[in-house]
N, C-alpha and C positions, 0 to 999 in steps of 0.2 A: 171159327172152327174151334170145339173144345176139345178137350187132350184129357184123359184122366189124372194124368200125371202132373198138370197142370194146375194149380188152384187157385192162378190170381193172371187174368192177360191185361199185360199193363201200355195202352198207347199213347204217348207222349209228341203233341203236335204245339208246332212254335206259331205265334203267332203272324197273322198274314204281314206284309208288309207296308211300315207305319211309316209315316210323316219323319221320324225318327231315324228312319233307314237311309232316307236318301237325301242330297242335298239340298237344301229349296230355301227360299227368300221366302216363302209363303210362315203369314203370321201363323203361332199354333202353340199349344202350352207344351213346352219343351218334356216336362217331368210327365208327361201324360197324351202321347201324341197319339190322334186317330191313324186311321189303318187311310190310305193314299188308294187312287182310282184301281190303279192295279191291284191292290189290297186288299180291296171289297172282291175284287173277281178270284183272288188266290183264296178268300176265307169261302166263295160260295163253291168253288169247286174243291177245295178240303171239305166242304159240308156234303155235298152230291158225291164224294169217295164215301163217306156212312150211312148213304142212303135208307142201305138194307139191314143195316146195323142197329140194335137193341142192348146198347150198354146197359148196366146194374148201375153206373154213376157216369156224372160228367162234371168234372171239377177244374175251375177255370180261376186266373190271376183276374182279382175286381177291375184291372186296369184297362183302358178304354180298346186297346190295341187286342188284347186279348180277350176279353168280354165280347168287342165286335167278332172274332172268330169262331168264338165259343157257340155265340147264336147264330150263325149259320149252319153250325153243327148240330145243337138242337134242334133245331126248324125240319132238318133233313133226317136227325134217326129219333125223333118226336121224344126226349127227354131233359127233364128240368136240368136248368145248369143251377149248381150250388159254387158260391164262391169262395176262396178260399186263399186268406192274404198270404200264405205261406211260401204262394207259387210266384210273389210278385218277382220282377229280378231285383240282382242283386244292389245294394244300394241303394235301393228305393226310396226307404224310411230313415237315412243317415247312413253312415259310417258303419261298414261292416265287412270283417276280414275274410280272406279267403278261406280260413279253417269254420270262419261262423258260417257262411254261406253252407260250407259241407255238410257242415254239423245241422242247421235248419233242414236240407235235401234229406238228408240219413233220420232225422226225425221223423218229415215229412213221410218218406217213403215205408216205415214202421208202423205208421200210424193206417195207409193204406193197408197193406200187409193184413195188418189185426182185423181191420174193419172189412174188407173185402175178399176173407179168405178161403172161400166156399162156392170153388168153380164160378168166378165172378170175371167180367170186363170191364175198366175204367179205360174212360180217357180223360187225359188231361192236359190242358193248354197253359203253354208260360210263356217266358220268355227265354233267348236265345243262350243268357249266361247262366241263368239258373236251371236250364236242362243239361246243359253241360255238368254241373252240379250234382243233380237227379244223377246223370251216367256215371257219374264218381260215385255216389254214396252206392249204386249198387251193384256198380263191375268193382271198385274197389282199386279204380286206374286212376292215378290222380295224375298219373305224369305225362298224359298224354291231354292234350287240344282234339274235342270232339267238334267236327266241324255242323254245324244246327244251322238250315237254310230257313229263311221265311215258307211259315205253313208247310214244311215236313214232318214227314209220319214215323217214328221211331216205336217196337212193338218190342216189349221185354213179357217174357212168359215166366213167371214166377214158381217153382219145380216141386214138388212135396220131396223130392229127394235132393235139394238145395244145390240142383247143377241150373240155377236158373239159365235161360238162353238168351239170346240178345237178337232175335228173329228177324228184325230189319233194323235199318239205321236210315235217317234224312233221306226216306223216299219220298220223292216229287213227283213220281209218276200222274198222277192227279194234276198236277200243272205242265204238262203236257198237251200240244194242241194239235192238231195236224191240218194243215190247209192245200189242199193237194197234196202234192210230193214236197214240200215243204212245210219242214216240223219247227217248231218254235216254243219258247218255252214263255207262258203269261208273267 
């Protein structure tokens, strides 16, 4: 839904959950772990929530956990994903403080801003500590723990009168399942 007032809808989705996430004996490149059986089913049903969805961009972390989400999300609102190492998380590439992480997010997130500011929708997929990051550089809350679930859906509306909104926060509704009267979460 566009808003006139709006000029940039910004959605922010963590990637599904990886090899990374949970405990396992199972061999796997630690610095780069694939997305886990469950993981494949959390990125196709974040994909099937954009079904209807025709983003202006789709920009994803090159990393294997979040590139596999990304393409499920492609696949479902038929647009090219461009990568973009900015989104990797934190740490990735060496030794990096918590002020540089902000400082990358708060660039990042400028750099959006510039390039998609004309009644546009991005989404973009990262990782868990670097969206927390992303929510710092642009609530300007550093002091608070934004909690980021695998493959939730966080939607920041970007304001021409700079009250930007923070519209949802780590909605899962999309991994939700219902099996009778019995609801469960994938």
């Amino acid at each position: 839904m566009r808003n006139d007032d709006v000029y940039l809808q910004l959605y922010i989705i963590r990637h599904a959950e990886s090899m990374g996430n949970i405990e396992s004996e199972a061999e796997f490149d630690k610095t780069n772990p694939p997305l886990t059986s469950l993981g494949k089913e959390q990125a196709k049903a974040a994909g099937e929530r954009f079904a209807e969805f025709k983003p202006d961009a789709l920009i994803s972390s090159p990393l294997e956990r979040a590139a596999e989400t990304a393409k499920e999300i492609s696949v479902n609102c038929n647009t090219e994903i461009e990568f973009d190492d900015a989104l990797v998380e934190c740490g990735t590439f060496g030794e990096e403080s918590e002020e540089e992480s902000i400082e990358r997010a708060r660039c990042f997130i400028e750099k959006i801003k510039e390039k998609y500011s004309d009644n546009k929708s991005v989404i973009l997929v990262s990782h868990g500590g670097f969206i927390e990051k992303l929510l710092y550089a642009v609530t300007g809350c550093d002091s608070m723990n934004f909690c980021v679930y695998n493959a939730s859906v966080t939607k920041i509306n970007f304001r021409k009168d700079k009250k930007n909104k923070l519209a949802f926060h780590n909605d899962i509704s999309h991994l939700i399942k219902t099996d009778g009267d019995k609801t469960f979460w994938m």
